[in-house]
N, C-alpha and C positions, 0 to 999 in steps of 0.2 A: 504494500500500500504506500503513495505516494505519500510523504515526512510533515507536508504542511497541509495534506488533509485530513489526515491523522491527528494534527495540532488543534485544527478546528475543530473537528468533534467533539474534542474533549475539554473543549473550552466553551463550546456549545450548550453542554447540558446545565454548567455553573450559573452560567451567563441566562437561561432561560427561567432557574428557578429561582434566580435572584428577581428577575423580572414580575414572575409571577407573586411572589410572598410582596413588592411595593404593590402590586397592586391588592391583594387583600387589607394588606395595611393600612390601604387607605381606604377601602369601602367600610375600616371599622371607625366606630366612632364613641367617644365618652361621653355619657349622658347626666346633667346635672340637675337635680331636684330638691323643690321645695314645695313636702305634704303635709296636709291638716285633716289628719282623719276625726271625724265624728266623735263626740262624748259622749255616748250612751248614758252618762248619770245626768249631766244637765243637757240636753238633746237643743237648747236654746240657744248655746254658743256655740263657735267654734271651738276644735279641739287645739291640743297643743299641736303648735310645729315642728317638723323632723325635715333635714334633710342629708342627703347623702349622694352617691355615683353610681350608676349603671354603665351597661354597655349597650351599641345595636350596630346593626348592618346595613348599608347604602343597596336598594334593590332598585328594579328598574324604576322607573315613574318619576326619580330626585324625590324617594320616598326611603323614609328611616325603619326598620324592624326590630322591634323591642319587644321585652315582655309585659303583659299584663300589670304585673306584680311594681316593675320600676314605675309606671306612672299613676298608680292607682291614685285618687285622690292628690293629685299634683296641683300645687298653685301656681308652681312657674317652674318651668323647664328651658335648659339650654342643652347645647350639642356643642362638641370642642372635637375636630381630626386629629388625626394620630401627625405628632410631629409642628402644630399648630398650639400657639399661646391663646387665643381671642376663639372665645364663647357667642354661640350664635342662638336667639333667642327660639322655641321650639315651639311648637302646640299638637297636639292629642288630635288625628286625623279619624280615627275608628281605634277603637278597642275592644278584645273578646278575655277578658275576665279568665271565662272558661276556658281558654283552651292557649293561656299566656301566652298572649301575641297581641301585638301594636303597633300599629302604625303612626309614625311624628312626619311632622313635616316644616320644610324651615322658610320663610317667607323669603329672606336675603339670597336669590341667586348664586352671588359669591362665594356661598360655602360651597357648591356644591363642582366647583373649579377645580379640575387637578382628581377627580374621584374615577372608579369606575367601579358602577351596580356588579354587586355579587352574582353569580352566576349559580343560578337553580342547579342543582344534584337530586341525587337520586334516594333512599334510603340503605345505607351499608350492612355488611353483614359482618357477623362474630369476627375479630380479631382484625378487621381491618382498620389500619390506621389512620388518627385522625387531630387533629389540630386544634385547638381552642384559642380564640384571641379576643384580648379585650383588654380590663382594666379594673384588677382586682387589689384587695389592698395589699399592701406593703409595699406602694410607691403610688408616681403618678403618671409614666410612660405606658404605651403601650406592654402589654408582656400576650407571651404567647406559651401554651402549655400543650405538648402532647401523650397520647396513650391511645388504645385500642376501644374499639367495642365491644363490652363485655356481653352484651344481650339487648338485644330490642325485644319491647312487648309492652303492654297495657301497665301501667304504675300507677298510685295517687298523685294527683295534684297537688300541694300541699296549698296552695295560694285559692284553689276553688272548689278543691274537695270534691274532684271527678277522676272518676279514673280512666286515661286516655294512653293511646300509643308514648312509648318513648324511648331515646338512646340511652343508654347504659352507660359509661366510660370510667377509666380510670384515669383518666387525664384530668389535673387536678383543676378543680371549678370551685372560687371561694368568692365571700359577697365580692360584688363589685363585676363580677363576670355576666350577672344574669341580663341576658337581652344578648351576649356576645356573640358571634359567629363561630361555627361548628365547620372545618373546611376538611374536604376529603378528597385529594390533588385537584385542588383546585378551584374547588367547587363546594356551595353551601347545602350543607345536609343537615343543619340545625341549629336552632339556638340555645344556649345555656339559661335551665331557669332554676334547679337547686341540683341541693349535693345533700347524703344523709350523714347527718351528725353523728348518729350513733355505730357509725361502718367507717372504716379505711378505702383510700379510694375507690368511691362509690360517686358518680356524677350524674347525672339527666340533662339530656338536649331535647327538646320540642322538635321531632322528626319532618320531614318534608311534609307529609300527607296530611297534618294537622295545619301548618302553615300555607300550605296551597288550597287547601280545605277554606282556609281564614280569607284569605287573600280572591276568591271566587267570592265568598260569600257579601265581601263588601263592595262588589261591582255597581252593584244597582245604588251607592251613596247609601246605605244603613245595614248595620250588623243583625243579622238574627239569629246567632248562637248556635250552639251545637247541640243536635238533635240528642234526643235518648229516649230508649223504650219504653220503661216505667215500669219494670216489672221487676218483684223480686222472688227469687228461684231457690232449686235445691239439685244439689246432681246426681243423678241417676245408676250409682256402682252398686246398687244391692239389686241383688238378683231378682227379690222380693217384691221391690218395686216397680222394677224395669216391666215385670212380665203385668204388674192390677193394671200400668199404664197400655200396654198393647205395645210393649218396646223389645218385639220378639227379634233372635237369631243374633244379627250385628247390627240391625236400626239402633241408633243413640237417639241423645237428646239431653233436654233438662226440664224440671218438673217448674211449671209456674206456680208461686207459693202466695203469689198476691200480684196483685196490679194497683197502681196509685191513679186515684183520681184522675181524672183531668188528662192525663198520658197519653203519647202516641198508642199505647197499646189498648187502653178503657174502649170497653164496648166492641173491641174486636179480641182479644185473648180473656183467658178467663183462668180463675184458679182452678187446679186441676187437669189443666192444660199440661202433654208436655211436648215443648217449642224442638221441634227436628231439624227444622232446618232455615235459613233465614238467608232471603235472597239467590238462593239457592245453592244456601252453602251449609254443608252435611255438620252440625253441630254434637263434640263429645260428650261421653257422659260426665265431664267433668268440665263441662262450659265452657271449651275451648273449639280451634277451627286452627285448620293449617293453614301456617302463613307463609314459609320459605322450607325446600327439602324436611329436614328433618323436626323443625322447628313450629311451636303451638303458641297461639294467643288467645285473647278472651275474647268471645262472641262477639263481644260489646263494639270493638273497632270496625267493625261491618256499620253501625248506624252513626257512630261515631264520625264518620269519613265520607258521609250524607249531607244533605243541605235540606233547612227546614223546608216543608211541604212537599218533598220528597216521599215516591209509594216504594214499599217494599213487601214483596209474596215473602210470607209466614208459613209454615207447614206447620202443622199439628197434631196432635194424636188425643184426638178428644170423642168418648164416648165407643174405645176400641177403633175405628178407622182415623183414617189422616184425613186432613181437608187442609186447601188453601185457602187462607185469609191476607184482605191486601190492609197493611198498616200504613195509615200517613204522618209522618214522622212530624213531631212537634220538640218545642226549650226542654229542658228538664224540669218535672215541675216537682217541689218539695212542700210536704205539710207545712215542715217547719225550715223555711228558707235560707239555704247557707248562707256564704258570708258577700257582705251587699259594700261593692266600691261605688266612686263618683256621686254619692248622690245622700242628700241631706234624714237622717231618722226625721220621721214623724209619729208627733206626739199631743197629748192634749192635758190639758191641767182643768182638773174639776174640784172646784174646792179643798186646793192646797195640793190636792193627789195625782201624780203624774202619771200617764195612763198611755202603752206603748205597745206595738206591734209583738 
């Protein structure tokens, strides 16, 4: 092989992933806040003030991605580039609570000089390698941390208390990272929105599918959340049961134990129900659905990775035969309503007594 083609090659590949990591570096960005969440004892003031740093990622549109979590209840927000002193003022474009994801957006042009949008990925698999960048504490520079995918699949939210798809990683994720970009050569596969305190590296990214999910959903200018079923179930390993259900041979499934009010599911599933199969995909006795080769999730990421008003065929085993029922997928609805961002307690005082949702 000719000596200075040789040369190039190999000064080729330095030279390309230099290229590529400025430009990630600059689609991230530190996000600065200033929240006052609610007083639940005097519902009449405002509460006290908090602020702190996030992170987020430059996507197409000169549109920012961030978590839920960093702007909930925000009075005022800035954004500050990697490599840049001067903070640019920010505001709340759409936000999904549920499913920690947000869009910022910054009025001044100028910020957005010098950037180039993250480019969409795919979702990774076990053990592939992957990048986190952002701005976490123990300084105030960009940092950038990597480790593998330990497992994707359905986790809690802690921020909304749903349990949805998510990355797994042992690439270290501490505050200051949440909203950050997830890169996988190249290319964005997620955002950082917590890490579990009580485990050694243990991290969570918001996977494509919930983000793309997000990102559809607020096409038409307003958010409408993330569907959910409304049922709650029992899985189907004893043999005892399998057979009172009609869940003869290798038919699976899962026993519906209740349905909530109000639900995508109310009036079309019923308790005693057991749910076989959903969208037409063959449900375990142990409430899971295959998701990659050898690998199980929970059912749930089927209606999870829907858009409200959205039908989906239900199979059933009710009354000894199957029957298909069509469900039109609605928000989650709870008796008693988890945890409520953006937006003021209401309350009423009647003679001295404060009187509250």
């Amino acid at each position: 092989m000719n000596k200075s083609l040789l040369l190039t090659l190999l000064l080729a590949g330095p030279a390309a992933a230099a290229s590529n990591d400025h430009d990630l570096r600059r689609a991230t960005v530190q996000i600065h806040f200033v929240a006052s969440s609610p007083d639940y004892t005097q519902p009449w003031q405002p509460g006290r003030q908090t602020s702190g740093t996030g992170s987020g990622v430059i996507v197409e549109g000169r549109r920012i991605l961030t978590n839920g979590h960093v702007v909930a209840n925000a009075a005022y927000l800035s954004v500050r580039k990697a490599g840049d002193v001067k903070k640019y003022p920010a505001r709340v474009a759409f936000v999904g609570h549920d499913g920690e994801t947000a869009i910022l957006t910054v009025d001044d042009a100028s910020f957005f000089e010098g950037t180039i949008a993250a480019k969409l990925g795919g979702v990774p698999f076990q053990r592939d390698k992957v990048a986190v960048y952002g701005y976490p504490v123990g300084g105030t520079d960009l940092s950038v941390t990597e480790g593998i995918v330990s497992r994707v699949g359905v986790t809690g939210y802690v921020h909304s208390s749903r349990g949805l798809l998510a990355i797994q990683t042992d690439a270290a994720i501490n505050p200051g990272n949440s909203g950050g970009p997830v890169f996988q050569e190249g290319r964005l596969v997620g955002i950082a929105f917590q890490h579990s305190a009580g485990a050694q590296n243990i991290g969570y990214a918001v996977p494509m599918p919930i983000i793309q999910r997000f990102l559809k959903d607020i096409r038409d200018g307003r958010y409408d959340g993330i569907p959910d079923l409304g049922i709650w179930w029992q899985g189907t390993e004893n043999e005892g049961l399998r057979k009172s259900l009609g869940l003869a041979g290798d038919n699976s499934g899962v026993l519906v134990t209740k349905v909530a009010y109000g639900s995508s599911a109310w009036g079309h599933l019923k308790e005693g129900d057991a749910l076989v199969k959903l969208d037409g995909v063959k449900i375990g006795d142990d409430g899971t659905i295959p998701f990659r080769d050898d690998e199980r999730i929970d059912y749930s990421d089927i209606v999870s990775r829907r858009q409200v008003g959205e039908t989906l065929d239900a199979v059933v085993a009710r009354d000894g035969r199957e029957q298909v029922v069509k469900v039109q997928l609605k928000p989650s609805i709870d008796l008693v309503p988890g945890p409520r961002y953006d937006a003021k307690p209401s309350y009423l005082i009647v003679g001295g007594l404060v009187f509250m949702p």
